[in-house]
C-alpha beads as a LAMMPS data file, in Angstrom:
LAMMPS data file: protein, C-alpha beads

301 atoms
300 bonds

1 atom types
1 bond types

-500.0 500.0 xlo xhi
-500.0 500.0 ylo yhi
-500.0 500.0 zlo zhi

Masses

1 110.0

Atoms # bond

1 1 1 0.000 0.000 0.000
2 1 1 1.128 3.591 -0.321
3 1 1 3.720 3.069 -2.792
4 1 1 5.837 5.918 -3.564
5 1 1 9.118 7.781 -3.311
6 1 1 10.104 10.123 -0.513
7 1 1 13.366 11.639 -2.327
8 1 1 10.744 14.765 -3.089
9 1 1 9.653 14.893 0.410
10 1 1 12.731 15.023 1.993
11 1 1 14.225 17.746 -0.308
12 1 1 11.464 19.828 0.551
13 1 1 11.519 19.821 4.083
14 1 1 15.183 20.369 4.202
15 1 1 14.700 22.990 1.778
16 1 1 12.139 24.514 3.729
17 1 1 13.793 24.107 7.313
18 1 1 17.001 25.557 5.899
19 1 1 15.442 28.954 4.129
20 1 1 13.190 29.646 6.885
21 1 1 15.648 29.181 9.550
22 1 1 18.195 31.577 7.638
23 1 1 15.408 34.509 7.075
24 1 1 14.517 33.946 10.417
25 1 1 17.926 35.637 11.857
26 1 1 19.896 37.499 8.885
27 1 1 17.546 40.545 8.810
28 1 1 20.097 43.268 8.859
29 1 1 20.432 45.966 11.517
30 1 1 19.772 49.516 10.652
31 1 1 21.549 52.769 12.447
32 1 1 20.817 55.945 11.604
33 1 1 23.674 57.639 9.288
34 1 1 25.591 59.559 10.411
35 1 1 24.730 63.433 9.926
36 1 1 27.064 64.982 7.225
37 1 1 29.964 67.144 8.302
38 1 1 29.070 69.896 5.789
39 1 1 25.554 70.318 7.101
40 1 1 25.991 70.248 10.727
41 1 1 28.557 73.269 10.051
42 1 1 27.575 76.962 10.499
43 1 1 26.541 78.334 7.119
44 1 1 28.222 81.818 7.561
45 1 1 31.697 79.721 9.201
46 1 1 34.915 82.306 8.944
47 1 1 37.022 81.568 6.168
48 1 1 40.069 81.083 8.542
49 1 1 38.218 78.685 10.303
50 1 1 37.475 76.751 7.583
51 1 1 41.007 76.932 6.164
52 1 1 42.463 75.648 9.510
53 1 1 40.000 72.926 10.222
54 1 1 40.793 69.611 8.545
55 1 1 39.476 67.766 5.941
56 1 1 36.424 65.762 6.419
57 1 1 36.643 62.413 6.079
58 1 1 34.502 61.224 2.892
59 1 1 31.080 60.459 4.185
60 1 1 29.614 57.028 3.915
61 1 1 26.670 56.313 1.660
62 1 1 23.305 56.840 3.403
63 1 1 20.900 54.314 2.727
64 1 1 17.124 54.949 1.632
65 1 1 15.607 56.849 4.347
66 1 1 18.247 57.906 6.501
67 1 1 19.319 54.608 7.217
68 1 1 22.616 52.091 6.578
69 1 1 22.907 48.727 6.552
70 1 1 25.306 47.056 9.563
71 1 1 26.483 44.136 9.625
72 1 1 24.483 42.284 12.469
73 1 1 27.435 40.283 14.914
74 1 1 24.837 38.576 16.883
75 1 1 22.979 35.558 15.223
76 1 1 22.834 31.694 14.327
77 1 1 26.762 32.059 13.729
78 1 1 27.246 33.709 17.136
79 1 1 25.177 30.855 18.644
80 1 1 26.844 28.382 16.826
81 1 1 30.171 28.947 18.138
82 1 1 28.843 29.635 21.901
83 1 1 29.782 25.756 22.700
84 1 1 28.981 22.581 22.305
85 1 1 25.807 22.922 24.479
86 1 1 23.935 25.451 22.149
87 1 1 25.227 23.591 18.904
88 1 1 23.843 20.501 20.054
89 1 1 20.574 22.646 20.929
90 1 1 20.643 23.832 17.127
91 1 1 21.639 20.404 15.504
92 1 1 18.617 19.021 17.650
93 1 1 15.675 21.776 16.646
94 1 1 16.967 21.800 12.954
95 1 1 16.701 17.694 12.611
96 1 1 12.753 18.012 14.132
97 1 1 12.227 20.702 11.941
98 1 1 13.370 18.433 8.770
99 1 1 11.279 15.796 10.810
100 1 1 8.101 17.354 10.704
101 1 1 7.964 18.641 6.963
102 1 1 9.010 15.354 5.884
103 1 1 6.098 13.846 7.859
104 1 1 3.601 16.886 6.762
105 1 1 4.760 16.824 2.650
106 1 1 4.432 13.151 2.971
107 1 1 1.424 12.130 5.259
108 1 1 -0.331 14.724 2.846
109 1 1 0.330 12.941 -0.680
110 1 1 -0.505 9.932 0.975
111 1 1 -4.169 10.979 1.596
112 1 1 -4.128 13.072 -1.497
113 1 1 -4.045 9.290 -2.479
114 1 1 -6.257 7.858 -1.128
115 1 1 -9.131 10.286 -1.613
116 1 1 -8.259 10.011 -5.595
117 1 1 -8.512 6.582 -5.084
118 1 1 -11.765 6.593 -3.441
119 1 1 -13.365 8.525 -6.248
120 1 1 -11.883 6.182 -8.916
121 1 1 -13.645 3.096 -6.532
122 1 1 -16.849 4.528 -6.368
123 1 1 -16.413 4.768 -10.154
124 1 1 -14.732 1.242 -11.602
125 1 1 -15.334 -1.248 -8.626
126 1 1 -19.037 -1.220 -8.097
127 1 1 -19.581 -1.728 -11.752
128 1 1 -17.577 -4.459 -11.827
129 1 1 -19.411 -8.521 -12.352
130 1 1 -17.696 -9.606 -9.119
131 1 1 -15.364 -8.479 -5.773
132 1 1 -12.217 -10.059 -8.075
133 1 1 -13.038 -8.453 -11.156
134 1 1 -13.684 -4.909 -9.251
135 1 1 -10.250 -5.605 -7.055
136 1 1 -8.116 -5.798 -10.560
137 1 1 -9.357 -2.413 -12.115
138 1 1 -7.826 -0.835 -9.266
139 1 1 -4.390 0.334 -8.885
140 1 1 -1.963 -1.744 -7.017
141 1 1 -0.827 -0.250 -3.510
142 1 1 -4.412 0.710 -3.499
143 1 1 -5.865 0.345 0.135
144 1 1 -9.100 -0.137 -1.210
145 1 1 -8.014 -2.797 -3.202
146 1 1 -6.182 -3.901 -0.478
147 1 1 -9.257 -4.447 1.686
148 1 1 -11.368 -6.309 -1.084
149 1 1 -8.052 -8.816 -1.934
150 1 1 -8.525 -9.611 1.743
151 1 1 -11.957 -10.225 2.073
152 1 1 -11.922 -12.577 -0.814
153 1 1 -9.007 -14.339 0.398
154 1 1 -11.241 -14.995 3.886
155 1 1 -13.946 -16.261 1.653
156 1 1 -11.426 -19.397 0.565
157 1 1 -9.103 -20.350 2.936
158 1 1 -10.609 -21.049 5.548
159 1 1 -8.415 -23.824 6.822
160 1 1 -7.054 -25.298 9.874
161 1 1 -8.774 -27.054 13.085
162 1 1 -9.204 -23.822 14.976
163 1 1 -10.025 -21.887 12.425
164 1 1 -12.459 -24.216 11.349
165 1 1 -14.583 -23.648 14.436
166 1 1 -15.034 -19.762 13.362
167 1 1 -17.866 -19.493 11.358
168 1 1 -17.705 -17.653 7.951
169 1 1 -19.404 -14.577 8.333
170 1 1 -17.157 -13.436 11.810
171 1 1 -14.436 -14.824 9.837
172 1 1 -14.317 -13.349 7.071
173 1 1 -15.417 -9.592 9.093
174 1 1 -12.121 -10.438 11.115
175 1 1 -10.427 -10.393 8.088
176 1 1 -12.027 -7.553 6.703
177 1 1 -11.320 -5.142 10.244
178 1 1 -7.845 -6.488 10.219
179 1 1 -7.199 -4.649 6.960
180 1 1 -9.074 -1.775 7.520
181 1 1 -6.338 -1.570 10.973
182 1 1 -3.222 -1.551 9.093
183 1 1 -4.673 1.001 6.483
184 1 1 -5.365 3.324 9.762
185 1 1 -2.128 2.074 10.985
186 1 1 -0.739 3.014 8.181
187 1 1 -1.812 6.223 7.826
188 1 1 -1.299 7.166 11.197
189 1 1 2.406 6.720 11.206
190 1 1 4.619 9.331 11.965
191 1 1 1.771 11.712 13.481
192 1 1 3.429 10.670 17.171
193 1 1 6.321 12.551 16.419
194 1 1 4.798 15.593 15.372
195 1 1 2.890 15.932 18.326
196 1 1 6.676 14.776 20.020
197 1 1 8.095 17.904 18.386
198 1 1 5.276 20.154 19.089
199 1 1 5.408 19.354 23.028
200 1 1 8.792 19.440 23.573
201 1 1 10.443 21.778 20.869
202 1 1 9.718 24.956 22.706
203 1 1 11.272 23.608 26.102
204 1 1 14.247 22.432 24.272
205 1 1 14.775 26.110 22.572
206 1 1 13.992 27.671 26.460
207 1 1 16.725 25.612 27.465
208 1 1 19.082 26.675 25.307
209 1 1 18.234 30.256 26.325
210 1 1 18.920 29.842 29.607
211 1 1 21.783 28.574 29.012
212 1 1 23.104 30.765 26.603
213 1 1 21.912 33.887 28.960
214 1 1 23.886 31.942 31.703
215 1 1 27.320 32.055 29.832
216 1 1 26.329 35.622 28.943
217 1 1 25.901 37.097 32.222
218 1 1 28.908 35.148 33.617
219 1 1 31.109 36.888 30.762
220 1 1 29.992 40.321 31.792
221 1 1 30.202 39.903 35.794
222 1 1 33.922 38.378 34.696
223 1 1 34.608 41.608 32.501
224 1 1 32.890 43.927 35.296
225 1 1 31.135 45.548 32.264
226 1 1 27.028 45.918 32.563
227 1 1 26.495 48.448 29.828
228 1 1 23.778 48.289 27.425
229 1 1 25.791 47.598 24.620
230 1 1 27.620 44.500 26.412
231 1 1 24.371 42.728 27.875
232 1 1 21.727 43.355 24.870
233 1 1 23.949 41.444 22.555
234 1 1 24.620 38.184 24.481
235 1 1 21.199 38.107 25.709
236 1 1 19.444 38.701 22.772
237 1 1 21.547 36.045 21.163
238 1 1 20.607 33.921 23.837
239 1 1 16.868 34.307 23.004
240 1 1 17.321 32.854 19.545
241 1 1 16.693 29.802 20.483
242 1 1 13.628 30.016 22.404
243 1 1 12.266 32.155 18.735
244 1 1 13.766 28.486 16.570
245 1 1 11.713 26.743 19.477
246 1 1 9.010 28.154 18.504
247 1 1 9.339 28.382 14.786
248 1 1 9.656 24.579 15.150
249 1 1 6.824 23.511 17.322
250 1 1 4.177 25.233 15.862
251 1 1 3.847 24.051 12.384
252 1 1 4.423 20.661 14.239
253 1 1 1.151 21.559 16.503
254 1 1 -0.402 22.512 13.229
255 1 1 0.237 20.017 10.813
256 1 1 -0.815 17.659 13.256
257 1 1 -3.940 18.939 14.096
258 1 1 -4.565 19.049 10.266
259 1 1 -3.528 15.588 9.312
260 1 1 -5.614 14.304 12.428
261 1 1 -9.017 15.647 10.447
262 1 1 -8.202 14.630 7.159
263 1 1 -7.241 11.274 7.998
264 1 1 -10.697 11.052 9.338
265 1 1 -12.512 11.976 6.560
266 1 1 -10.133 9.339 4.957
267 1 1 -11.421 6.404 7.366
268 1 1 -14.729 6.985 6.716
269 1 1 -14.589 6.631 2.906
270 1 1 -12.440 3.205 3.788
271 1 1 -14.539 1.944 6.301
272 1 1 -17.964 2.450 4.053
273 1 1 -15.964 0.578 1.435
274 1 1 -15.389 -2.379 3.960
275 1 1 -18.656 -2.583 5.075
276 1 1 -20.208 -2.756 1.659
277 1 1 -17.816 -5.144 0.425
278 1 1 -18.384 -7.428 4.039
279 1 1 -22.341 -7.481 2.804
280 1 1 -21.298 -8.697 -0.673
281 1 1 -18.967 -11.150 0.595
282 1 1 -21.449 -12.498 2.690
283 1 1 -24.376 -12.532 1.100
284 1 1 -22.272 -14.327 -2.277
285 1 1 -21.222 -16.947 0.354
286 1 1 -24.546 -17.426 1.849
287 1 1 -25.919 -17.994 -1.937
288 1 1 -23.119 -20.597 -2.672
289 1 1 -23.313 -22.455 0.407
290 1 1 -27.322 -22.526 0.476
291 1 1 -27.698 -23.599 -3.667
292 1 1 -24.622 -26.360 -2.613
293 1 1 -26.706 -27.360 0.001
294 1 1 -30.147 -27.611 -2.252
295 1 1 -28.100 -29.458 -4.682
296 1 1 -26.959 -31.504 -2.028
297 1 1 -30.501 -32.696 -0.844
298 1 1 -31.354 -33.080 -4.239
299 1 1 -29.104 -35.230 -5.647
300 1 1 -30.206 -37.146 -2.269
301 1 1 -33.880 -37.057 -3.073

Bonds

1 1 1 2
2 1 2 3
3 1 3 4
4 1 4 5
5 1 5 6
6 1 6 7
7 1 7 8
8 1 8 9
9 1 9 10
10 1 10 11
11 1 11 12
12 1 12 13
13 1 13 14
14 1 14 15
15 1 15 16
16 1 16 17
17 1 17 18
18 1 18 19
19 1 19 20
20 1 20 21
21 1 21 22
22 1 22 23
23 1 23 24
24 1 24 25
25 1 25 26
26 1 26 27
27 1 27 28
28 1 28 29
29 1 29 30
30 1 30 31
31 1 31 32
32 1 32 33
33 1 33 34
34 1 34 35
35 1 35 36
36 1 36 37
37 1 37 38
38 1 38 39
39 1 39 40
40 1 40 41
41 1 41 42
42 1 42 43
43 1 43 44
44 1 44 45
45 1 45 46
46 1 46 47
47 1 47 48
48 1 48 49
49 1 49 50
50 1 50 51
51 1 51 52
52 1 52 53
53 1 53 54
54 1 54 55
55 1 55 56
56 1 56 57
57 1 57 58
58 1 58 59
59 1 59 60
60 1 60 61
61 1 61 62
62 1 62 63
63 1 63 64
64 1 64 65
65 1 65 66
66 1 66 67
67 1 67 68
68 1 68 69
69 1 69 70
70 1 70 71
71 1 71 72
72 1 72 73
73 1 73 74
74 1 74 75
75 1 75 76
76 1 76 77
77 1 77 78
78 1 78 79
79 1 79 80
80 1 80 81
81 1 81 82
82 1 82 83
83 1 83 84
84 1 84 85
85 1 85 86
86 1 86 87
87 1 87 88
88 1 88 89
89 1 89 90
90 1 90 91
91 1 91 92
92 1 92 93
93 1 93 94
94 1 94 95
95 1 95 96
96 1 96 97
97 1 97 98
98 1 98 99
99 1 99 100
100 1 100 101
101 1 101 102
102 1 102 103
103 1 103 104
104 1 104 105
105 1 105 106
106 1 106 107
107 1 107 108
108 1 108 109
109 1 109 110
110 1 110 111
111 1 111 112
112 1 112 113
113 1 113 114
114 1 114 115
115 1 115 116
116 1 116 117
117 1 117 118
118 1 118 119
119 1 119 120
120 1 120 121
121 1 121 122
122 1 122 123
123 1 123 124
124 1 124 125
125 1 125 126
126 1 126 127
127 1 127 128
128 1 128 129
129 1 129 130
130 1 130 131
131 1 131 132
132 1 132 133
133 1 133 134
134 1 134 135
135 1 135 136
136 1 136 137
137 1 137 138
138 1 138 139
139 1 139 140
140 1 140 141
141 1 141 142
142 1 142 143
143 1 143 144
144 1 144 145
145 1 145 146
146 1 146 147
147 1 147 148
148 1 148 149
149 1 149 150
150 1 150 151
151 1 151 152
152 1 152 153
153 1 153 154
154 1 154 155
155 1 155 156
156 1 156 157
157 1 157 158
158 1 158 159
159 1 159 160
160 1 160 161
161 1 161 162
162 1 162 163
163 1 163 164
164 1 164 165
165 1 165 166
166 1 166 167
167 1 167 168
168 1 168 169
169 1 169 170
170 1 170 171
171 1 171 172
172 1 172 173
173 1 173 174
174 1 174 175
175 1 175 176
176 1 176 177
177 1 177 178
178 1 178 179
179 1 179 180
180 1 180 181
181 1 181 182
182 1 182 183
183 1 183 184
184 1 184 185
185 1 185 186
186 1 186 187
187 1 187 188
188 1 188 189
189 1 189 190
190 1 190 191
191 1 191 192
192 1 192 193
193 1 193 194
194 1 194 195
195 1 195 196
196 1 196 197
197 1 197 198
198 1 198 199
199 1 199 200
200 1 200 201
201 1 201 202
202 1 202 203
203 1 203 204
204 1 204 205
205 1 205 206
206 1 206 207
207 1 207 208
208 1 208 209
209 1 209 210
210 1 210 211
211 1 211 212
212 1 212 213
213 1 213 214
214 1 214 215
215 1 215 216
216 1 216 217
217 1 217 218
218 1 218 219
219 1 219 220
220 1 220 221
221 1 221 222
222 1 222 223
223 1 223 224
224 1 224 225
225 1 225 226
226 1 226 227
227 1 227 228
228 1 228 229
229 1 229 230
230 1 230 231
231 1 231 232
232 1 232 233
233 1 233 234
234 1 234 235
235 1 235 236
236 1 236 237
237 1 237 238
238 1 238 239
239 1 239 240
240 1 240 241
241 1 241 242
242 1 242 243
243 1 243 244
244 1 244 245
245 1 245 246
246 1 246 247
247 1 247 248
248 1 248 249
249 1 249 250
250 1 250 251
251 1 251 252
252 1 252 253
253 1 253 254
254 1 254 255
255 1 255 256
256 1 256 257
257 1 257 258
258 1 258 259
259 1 259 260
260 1 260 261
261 1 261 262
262 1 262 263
263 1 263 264
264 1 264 265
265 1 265 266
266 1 266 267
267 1 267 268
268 1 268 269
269 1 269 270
270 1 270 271
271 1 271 272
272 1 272 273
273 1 273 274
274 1 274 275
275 1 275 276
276 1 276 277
277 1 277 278
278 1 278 279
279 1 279 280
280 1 280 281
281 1 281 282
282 1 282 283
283 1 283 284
284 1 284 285
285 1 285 286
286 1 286 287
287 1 287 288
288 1 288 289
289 1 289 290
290 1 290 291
291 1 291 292
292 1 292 293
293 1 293 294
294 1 294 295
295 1 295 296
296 1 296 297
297 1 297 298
298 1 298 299
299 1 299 300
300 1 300 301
């Protein structure tokens, strides 16, 4: 069932995770440029004055609206080489970030699937002669197909001495309800770790706050410098993480929440299947085993 390739899916959430996680921090800082040396001067400045003063230094560009781009020294490459603690924080946020796209991109053209392949049931298996002849116009790693390949098998081997004491009708919906589990099984995988990453994604990014605000304010009591300009920058680096925390857990929380409802909607069109193709199963055995039986008491007579 569920046959395809995940290359795509993989690519996409690494992709994704990477470009995301970059825009996230390299917004540039702005600072106001600096006010020309011409214009701050008096306009009516004495000529000696002027003469003896030196030469300004050539003034920087100014960017659009009064404003230059700085380089900002406080980001993912600050964080990354604040020790081995907040690089293993990083490696472990970016690897359930890949995680959960992978899961979302792929969980989603897996019911994509199977609600194309519902439509396509409802339209070549019920105008089929019989359950085999319906089961082989539909495509293979079809769960649909899946479920009526099982049902039939339940209809002919029925062997063995315990076995043999189930009747056929709770054998064969055994059968049937044991498919129908692994296609729910099936779709259900990988929805446990999104709600892992959703729970536990922002506590992991607090952690490497505190810990990063830790070695910041222990590097400023050492230096016995508290200005602004020494604490903002550690401890804004610091809070980095808990902001990758977030951006992590909560298309986790989402995606899950989303995949949860569709894959609902997705049981329901498998489990009507099932239950239609249990009454033909059983009501085609029932019509075989009572003509074999009038033949039977026929042939007698």
């Amino acid at each position: 069932m569920f046959k395809n390739t995940r290359l795509s899916a993989v690519l996409a959430a690494v992709l994704f995770s990477v470009t995301a996680a970059t825009a996230l921090v390299s917004a540039p800082a702005f600072a106001d440029a600096p006010a020309s040396a011409a214009a701050s001067a008096p306009a009516a400045a004495p000529a000696a004055d002027a003469a003896a003063a030196p030469a300004p230094a050539a003034e920087a560009p100014a960017a659009k609206g009064g404003k230059e781009e700085v380089d900002n020294p406080y980001g993912f490459e600050a964080v990354w080489n604040g020790g081995f603690v907040s690089r293993g924080t990083l490696i472990i946020l970016s690897l359930m970030s890949m995680g959960s796209w992978y899961i979302i991109i792929t969980k989603l053209i897996d019911q994509m699937k199977i609600f194309k392949q519902s439509k396509e049931t409802s339209a070549k298996f019920w105008k089929a002669s019989s359950i085999a002849a319906g089961s082989a116009a539909l495509k293979d790693g079809s769960p649909f197909r899946f479920i009526a390949e099982t049902g039939t098998k339940a209809t002919v081997h029925h062997d063995g001495a315990l076995l043999e004491q189930i009747d056929l009708s709770t054998w064969v919906t055994m059968s049937i309800q044991r498919a129908v589990d692994k296609v729910q099984s099936r779709l259900q995988d990988g929805l446990s770790f999104l709600a892992t990453v959703g729970s536990t994604a922002p506590f992991i990014g607090l952690f490497g706050t505190v810990w990063g605000i830790y070695n910041a304010l222990i590097a400023i009591g050492m230096s016995g410098n508290a200005s602004i300009d020494k604490v903002a920058g550690p401890v804004g680096e610091a809070l980095i993480m808990t902001a990758f925390g977030l951006f992590v857990a909560v298309p986790a929380v989402l995606g899950y929440n989303w995949l949860v409802r569709r894959n609902k909607s997705a049981m329901e069109d498998v489990r009507s299947f099932s239950a239609d193709v249990h009454s033909v199963l059983i009501s085609g055995a029932m019509s075989t085993s009572e003509a074999g039986r009038a033949a039977g008491a026929k042939k007698i007579g």
